[in-house]
mmCIF file of the N, C-alpha and C atoms, coordinates in Angstrom:
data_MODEL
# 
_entry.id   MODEL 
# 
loop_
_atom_site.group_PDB 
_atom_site.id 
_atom_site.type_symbol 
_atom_site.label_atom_id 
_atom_site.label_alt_id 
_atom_site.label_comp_id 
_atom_site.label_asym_id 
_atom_site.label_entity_id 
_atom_site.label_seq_id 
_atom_site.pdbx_PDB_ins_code 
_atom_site.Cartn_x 
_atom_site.Cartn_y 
_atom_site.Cartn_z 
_atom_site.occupancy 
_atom_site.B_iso_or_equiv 
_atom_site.pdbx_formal_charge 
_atom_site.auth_seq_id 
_atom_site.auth_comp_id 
_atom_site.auth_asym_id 
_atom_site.auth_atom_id 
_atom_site.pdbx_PDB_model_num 
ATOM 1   N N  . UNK A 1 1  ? 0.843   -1.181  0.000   1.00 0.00 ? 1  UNK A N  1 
ATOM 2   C CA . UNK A 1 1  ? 0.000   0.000   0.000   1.00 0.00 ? 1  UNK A CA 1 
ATOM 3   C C  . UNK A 1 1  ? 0.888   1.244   0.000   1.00 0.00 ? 1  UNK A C  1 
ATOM 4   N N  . UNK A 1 2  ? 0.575   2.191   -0.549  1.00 0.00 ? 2  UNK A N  1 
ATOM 5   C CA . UNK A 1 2  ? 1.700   3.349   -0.292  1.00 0.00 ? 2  UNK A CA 1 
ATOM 6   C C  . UNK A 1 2  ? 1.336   4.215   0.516   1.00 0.00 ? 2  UNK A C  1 
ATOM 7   N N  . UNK A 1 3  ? 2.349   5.072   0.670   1.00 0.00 ? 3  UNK A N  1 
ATOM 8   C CA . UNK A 1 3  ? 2.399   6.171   1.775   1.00 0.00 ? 3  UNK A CA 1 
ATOM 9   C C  . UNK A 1 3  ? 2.223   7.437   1.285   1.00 0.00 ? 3  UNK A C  1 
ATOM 10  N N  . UNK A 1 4  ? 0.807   8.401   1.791   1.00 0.00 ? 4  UNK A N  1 
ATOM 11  C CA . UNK A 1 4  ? 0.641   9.518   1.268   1.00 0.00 ? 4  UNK A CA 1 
ATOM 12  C C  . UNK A 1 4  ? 1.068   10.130  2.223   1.00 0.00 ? 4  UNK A C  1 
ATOM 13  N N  . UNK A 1 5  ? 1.318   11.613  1.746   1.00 0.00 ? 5  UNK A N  1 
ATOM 14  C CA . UNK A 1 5  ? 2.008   12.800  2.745   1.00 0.00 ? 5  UNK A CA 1 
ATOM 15  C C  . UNK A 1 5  ? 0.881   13.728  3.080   1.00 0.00 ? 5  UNK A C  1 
ATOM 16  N N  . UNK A 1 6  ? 0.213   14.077  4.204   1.00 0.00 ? 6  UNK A N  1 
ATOM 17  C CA . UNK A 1 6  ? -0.644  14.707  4.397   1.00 0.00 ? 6  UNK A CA 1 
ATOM 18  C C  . UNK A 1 6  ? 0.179   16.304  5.193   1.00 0.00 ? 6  UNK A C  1 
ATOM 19  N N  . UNK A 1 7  ? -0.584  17.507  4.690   1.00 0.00 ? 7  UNK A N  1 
ATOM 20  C CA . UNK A 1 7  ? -0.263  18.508  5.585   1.00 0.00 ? 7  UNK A CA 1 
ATOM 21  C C  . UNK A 1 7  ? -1.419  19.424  6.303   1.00 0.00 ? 7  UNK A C  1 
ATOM 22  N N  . UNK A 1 8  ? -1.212  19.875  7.600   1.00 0.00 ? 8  UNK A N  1 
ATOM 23  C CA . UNK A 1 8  ? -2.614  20.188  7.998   1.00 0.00 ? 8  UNK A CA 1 
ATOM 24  C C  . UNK A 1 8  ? -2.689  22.056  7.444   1.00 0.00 ? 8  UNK A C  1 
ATOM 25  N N  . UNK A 1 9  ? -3.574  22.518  7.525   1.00 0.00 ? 9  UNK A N  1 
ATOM 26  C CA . UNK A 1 9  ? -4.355  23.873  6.981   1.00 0.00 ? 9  UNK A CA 1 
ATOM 27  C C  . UNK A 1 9  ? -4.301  24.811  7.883   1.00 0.00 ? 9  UNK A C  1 
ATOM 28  N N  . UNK A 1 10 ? -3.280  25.792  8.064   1.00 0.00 ? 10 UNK A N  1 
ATOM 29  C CA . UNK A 1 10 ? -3.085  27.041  9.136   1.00 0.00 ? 10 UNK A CA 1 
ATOM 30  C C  . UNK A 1 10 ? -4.189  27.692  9.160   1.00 0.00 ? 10 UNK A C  1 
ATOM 31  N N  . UNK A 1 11 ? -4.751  27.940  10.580  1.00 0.00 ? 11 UNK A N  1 
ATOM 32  C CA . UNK A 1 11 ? -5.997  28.820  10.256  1.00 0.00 ? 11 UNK A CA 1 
ATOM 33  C C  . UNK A 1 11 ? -5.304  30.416  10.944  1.00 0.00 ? 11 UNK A C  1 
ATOM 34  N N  . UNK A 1 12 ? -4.221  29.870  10.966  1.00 0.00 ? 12 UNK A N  1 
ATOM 35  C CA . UNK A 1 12 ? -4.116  31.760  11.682  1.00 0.00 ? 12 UNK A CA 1 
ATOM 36  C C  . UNK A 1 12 ? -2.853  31.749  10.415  1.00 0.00 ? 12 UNK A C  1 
ATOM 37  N N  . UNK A 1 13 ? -2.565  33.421  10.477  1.00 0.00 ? 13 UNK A N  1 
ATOM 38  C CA . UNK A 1 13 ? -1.236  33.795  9.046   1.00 0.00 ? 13 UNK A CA 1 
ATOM 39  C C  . UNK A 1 13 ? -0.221  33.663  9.961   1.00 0.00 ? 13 UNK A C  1 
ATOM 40  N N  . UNK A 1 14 ? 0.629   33.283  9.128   1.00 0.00 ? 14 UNK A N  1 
ATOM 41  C CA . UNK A 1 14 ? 2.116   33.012  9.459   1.00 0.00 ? 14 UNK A CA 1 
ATOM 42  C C  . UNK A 1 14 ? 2.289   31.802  10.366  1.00 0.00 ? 14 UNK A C  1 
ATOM 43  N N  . UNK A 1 15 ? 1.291   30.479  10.427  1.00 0.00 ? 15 UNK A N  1 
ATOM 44  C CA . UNK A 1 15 ? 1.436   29.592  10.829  1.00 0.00 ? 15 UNK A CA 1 
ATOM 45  C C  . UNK A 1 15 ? 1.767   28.242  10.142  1.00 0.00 ? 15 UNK A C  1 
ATOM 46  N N  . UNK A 1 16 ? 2.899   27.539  10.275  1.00 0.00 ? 16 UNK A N  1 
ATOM 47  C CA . UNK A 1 16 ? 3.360   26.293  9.910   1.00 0.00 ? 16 UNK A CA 1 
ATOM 48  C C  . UNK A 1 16 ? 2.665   25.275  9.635   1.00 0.00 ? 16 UNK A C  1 
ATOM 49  N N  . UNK A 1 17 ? 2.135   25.216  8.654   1.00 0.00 ? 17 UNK A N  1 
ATOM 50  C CA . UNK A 1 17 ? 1.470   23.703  8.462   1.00 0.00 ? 17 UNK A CA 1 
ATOM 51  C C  . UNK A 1 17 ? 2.448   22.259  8.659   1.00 0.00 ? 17 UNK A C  1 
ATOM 52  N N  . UNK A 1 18 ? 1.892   21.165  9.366   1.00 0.00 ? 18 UNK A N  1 
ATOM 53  C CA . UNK A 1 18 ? 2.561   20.513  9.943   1.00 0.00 ? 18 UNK A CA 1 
ATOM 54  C C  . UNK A 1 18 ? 2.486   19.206  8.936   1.00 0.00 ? 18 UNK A C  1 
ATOM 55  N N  . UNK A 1 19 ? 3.379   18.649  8.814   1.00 0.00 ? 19 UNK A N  1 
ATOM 56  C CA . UNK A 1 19 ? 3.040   17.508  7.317   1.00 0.00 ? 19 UNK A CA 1 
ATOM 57  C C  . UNK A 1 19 ? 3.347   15.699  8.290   1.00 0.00 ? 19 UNK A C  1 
ATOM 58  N N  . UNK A 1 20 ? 2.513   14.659  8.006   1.00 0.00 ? 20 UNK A N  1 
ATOM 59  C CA . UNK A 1 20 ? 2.786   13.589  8.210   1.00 0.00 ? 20 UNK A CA 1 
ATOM 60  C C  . UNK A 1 20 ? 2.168   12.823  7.179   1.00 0.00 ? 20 UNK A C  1 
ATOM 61  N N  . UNK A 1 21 ? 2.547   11.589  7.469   1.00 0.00 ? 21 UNK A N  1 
ATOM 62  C CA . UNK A 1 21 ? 2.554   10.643  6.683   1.00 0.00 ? 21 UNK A CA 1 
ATOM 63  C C  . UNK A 1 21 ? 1.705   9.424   7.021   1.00 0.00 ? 21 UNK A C  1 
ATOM 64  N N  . UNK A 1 22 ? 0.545   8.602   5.760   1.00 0.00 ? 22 UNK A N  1 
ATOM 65  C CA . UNK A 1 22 ? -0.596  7.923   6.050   1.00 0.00 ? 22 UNK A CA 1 
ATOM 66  C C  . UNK A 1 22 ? -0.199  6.817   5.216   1.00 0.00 ? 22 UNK A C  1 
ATOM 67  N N  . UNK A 1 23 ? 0.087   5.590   5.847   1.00 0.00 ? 23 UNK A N  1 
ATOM 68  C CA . UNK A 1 23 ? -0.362  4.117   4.886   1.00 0.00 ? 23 UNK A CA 1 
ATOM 69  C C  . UNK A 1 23 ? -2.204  4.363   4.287   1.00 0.00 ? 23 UNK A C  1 
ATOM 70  N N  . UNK A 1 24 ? -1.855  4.086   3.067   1.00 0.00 ? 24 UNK A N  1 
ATOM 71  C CA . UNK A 1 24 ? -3.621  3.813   3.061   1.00 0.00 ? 24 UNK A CA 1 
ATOM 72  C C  . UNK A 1 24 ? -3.766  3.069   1.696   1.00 0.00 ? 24 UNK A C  1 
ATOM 73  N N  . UNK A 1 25 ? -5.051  2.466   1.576   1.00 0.00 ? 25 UNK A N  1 
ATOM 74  C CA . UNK A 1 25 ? -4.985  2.003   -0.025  1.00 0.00 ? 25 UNK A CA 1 
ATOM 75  C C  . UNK A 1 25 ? -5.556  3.165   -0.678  1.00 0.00 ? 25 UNK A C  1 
ATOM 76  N N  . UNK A 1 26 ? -4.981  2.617   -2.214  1.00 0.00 ? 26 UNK A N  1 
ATOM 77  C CA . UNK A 1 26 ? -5.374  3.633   -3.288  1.00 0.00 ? 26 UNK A CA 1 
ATOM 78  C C  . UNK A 1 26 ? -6.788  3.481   -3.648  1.00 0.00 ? 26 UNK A C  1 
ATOM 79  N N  . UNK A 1 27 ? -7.629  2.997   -3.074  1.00 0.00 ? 27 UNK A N  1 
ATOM 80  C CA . UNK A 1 27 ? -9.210  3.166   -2.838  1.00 0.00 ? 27 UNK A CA 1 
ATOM 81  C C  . UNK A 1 27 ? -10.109 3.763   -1.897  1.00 0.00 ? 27 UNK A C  1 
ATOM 82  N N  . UNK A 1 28 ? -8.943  4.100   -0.773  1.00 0.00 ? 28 UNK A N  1 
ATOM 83  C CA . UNK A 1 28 ? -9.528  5.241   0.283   1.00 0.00 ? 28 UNK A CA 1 
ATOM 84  C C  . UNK A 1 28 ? -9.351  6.401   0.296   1.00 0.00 ? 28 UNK A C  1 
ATOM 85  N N  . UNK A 1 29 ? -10.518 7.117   0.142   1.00 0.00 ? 29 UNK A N  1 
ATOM 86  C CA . UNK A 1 29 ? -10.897 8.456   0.133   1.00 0.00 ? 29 UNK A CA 1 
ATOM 87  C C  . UNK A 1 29 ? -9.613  9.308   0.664   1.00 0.00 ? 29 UNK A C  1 
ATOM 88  N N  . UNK A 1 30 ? -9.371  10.530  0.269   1.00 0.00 ? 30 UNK A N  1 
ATOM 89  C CA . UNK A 1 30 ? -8.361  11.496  1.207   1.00 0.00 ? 30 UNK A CA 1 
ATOM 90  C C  . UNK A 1 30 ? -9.031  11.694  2.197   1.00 0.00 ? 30 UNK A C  1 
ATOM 91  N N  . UNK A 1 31 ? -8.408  12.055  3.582   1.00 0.00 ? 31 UNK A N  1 
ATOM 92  C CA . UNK A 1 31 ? -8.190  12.255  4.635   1.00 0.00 ? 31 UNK A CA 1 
ATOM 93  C C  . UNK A 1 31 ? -8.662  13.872  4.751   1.00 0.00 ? 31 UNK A C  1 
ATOM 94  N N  . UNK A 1 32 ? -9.897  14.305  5.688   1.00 0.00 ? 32 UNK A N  1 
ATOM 95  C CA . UNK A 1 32 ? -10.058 15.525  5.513   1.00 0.00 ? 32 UNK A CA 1 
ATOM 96  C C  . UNK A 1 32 ? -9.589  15.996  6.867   1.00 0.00 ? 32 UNK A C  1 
ATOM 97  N N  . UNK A 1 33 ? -9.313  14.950  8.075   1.00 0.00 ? 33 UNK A N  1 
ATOM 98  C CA . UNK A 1 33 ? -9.147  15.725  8.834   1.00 0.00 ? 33 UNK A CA 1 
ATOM 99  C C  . UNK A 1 33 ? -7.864  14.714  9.752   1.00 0.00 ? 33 UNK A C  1 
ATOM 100 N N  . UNK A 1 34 ? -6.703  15.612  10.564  1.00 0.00 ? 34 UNK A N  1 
ATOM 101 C CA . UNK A 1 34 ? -5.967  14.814  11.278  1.00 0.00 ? 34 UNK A CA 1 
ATOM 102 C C  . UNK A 1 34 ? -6.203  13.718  11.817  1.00 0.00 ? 34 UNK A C  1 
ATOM 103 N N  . UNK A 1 35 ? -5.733  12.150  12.032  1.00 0.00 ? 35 UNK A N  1 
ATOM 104 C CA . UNK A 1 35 ? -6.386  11.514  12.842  1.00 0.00 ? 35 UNK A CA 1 
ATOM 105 C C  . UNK A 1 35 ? -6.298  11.244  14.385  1.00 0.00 ? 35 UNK A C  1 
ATOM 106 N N  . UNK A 1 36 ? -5.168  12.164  14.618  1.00 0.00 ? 36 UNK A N  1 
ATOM 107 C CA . UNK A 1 36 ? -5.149  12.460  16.003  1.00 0.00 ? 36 UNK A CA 1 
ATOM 108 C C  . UNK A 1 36 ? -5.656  14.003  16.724  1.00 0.00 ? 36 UNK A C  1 
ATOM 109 N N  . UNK A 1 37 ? -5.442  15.105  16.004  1.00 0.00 ? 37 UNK A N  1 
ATOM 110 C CA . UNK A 1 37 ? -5.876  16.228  16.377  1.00 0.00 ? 37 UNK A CA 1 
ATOM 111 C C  . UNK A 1 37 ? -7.218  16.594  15.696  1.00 0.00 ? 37 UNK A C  1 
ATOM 112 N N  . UNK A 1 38 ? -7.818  16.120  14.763  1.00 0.00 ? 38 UNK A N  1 
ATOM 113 C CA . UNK A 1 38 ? -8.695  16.943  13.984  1.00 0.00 ? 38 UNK A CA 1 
ATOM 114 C C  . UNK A 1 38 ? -8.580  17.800  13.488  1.00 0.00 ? 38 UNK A C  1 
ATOM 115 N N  . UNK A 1 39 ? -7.452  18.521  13.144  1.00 0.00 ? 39 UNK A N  1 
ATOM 116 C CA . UNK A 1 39 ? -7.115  19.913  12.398  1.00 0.00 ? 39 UNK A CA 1 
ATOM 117 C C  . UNK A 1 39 ? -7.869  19.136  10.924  1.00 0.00 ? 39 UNK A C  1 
ATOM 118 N N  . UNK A 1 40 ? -7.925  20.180  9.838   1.00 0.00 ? 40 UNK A N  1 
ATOM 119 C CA . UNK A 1 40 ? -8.376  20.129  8.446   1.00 0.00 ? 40 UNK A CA 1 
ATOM 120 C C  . UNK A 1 40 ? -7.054  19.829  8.109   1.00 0.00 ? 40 UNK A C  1 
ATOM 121 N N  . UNK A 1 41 ? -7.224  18.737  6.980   1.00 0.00 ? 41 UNK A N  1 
ATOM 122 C CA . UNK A 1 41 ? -5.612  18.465  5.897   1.00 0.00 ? 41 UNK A CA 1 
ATOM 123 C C  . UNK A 1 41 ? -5.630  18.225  4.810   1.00 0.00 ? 41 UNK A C  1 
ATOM 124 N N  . UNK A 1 42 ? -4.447  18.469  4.070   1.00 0.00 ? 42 UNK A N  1 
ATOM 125 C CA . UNK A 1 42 ? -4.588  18.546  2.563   1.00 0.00 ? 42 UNK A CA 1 
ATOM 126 C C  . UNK A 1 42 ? -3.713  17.581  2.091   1.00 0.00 ? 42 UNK A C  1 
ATOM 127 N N  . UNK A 1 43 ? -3.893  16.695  1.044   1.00 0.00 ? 43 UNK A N  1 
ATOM 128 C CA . UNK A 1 43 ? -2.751  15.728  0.920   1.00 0.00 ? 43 UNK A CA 1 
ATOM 129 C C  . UNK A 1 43 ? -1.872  16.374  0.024   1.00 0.00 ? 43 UNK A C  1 
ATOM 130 N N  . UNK A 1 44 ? -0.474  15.999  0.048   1.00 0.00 ? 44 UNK A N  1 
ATOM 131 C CA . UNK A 1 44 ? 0.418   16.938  -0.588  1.00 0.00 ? 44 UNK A CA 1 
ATOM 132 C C  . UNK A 1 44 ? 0.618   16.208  -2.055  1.00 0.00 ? 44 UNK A C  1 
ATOM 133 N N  . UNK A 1 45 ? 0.854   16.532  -3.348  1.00 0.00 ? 45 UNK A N  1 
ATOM 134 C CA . UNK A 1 45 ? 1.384   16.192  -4.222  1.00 0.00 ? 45 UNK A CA 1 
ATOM 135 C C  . UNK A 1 45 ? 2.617   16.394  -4.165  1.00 0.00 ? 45 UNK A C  1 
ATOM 136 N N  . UNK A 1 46 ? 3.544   15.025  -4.488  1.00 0.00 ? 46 UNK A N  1 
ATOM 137 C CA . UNK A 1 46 ? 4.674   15.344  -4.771  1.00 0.00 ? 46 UNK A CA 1 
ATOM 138 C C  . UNK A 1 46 ? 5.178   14.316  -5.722  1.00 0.00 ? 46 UNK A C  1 
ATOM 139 N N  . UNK A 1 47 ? 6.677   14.825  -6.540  1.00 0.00 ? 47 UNK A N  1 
ATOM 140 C CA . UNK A 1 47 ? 7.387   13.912  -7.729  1.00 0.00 ? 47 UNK A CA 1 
ATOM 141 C C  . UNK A 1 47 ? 7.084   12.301  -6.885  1.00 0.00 ? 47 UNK A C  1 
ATOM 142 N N  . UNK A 1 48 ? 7.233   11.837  -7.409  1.00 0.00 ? 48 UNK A N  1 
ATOM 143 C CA . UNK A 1 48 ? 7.244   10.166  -7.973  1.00 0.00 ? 48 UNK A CA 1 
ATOM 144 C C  . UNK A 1 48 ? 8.997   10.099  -8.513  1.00 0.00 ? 48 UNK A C  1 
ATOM 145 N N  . UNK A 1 49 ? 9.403   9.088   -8.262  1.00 0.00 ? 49 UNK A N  1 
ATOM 146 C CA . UNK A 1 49 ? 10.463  8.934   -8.997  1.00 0.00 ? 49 UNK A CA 1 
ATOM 147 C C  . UNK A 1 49 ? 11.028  7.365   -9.628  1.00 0.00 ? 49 UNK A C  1 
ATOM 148 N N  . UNK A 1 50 ? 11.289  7.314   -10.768 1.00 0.00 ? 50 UNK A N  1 
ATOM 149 C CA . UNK A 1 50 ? 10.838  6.176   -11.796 1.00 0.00 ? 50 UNK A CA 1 
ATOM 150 C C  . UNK A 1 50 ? 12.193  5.373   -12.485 1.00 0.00 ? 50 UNK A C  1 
ATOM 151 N N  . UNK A 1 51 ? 12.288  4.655   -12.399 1.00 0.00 ? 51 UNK A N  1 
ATOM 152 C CA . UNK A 1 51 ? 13.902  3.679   -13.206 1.00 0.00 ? 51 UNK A CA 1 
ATOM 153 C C  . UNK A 1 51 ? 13.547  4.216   -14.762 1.00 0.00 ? 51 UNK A C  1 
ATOM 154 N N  . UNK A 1 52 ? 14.810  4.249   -14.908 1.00 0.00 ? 52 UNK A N  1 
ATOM 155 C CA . UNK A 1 52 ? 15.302  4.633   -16.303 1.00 0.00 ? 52 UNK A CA 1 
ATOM 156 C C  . UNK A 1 52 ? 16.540  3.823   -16.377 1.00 0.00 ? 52 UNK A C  1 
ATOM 157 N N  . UNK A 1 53 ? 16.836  2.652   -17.446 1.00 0.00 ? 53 UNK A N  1 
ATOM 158 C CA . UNK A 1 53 ? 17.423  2.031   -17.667 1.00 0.00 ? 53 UNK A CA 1 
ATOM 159 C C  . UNK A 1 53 ? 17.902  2.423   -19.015 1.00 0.00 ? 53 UNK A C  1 
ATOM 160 N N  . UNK A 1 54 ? 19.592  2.407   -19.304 1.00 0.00 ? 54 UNK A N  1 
ATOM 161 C CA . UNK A 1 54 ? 20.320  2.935   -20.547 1.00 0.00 ? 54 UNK A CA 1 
ATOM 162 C C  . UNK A 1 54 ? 21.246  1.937   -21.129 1.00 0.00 ? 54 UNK A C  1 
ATOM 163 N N  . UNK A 1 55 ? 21.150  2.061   -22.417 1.00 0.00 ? 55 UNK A N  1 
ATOM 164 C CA . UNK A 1 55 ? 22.446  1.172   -22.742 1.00 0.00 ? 55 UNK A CA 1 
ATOM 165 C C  . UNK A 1 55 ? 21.483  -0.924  -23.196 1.00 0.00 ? 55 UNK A C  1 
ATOM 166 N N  . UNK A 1 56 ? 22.189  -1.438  -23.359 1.00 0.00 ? 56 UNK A N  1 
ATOM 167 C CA . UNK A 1 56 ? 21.243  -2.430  -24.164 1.00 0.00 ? 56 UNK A CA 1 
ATOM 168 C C  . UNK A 1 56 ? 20.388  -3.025  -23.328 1.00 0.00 ? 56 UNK A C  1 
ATOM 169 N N  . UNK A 1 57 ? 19.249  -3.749  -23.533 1.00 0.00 ? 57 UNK A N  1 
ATOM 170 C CA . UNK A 1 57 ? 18.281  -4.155  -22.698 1.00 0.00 ? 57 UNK A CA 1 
ATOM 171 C C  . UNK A 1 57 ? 18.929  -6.079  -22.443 1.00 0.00 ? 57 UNK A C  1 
ATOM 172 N N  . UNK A 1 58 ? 18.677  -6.173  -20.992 1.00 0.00 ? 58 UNK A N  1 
ATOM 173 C CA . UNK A 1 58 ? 18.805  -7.583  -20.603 1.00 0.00 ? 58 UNK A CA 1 
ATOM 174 C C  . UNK A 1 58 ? 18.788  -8.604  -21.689 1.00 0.00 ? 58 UNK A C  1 
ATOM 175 N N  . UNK A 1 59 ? 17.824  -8.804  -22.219 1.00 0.00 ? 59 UNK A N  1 
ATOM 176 C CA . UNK A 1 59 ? 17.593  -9.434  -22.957 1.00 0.00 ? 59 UNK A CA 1 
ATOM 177 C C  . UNK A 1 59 ? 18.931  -9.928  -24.438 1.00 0.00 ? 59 UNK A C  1 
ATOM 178 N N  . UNK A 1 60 ? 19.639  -8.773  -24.885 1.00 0.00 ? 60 UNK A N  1 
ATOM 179 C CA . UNK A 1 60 ? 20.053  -8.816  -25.723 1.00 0.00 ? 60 UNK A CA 1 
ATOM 180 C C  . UNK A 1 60 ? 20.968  -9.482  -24.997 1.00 0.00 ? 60 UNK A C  1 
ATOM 181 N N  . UNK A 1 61 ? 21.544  -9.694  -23.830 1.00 0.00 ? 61 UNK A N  1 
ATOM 182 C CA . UNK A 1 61 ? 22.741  -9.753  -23.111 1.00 0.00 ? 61 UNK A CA 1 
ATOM 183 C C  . UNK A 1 61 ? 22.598  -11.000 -23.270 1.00 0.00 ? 61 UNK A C  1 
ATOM 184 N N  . UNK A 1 62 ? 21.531  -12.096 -23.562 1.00 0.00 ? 62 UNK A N  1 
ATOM 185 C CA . UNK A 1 62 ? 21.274  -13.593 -23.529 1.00 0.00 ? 62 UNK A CA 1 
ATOM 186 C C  . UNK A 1 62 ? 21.628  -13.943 -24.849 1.00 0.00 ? 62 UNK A C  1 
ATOM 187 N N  . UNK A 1 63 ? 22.130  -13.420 -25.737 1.00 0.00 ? 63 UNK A N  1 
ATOM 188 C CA . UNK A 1 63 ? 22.294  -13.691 -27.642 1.00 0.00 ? 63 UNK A CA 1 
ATOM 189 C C  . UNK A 1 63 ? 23.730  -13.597 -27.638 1.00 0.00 ? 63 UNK A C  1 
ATOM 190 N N  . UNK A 1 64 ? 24.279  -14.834 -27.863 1.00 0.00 ? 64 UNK A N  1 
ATOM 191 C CA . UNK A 1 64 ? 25.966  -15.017 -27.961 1.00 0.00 ? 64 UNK A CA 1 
ATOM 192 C C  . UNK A 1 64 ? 26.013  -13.610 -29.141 1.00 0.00 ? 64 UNK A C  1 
ATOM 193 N N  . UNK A 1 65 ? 27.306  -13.551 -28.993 1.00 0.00 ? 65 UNK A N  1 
ATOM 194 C CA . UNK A 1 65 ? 27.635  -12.199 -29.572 1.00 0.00 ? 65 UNK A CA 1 
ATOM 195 C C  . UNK A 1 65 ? 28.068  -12.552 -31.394 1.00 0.00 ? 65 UNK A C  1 
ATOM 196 N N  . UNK A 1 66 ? 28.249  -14.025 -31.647 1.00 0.00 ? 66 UNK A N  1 
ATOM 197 C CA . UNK A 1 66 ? 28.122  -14.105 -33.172 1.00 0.00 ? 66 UNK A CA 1 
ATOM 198 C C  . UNK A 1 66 ? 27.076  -13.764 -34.173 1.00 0.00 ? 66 UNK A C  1 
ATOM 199 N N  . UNK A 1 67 ? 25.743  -13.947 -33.312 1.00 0.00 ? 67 UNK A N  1 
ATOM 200 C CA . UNK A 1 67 ? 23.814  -13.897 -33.593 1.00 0.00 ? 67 UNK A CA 1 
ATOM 201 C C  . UNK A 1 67 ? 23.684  -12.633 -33.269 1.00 0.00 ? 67 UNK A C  1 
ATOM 202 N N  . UNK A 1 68 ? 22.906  -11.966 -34.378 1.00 0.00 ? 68 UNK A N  1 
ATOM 203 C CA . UNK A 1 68 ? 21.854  -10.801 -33.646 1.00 0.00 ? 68 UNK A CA 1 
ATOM 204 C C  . UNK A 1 68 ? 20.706  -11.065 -34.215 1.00 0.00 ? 68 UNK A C  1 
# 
């Protein structure tokens, strides 16, 4: 299951929104409110980061080098 990043909603200016982190499945609703304080929260978007593989693929590496 993955881990979303939740941050809670300053209701006064110049206050720190506080950010934690929720196991949940990707079929449960966002989280509108802390589950320990009840403050209001917003889930954060953030990058993803993804394999990028360069140079010949596995596969070719199995074909003696006389055959292509």
């Amino acid at each position: 299951m993955p881990t979303y990043i939740y941050q809670t909603i300053p209701k006064k200016k110049g206050q720190k929104p506080k950010r934690f982190e929720v196991v949940q499945s990707m079929k449960d609703k966002p989280l509108k409110k802390h589950p320990e304080t009840g403050e209001p929260v917003e889930r954060v978007i953030t990058g993803g980061c993804g394999v990028v593989f360069h140079g010949p693929s596995i596969m070719s590496m199995n074909v003696p080098r006389g055959r292509k």
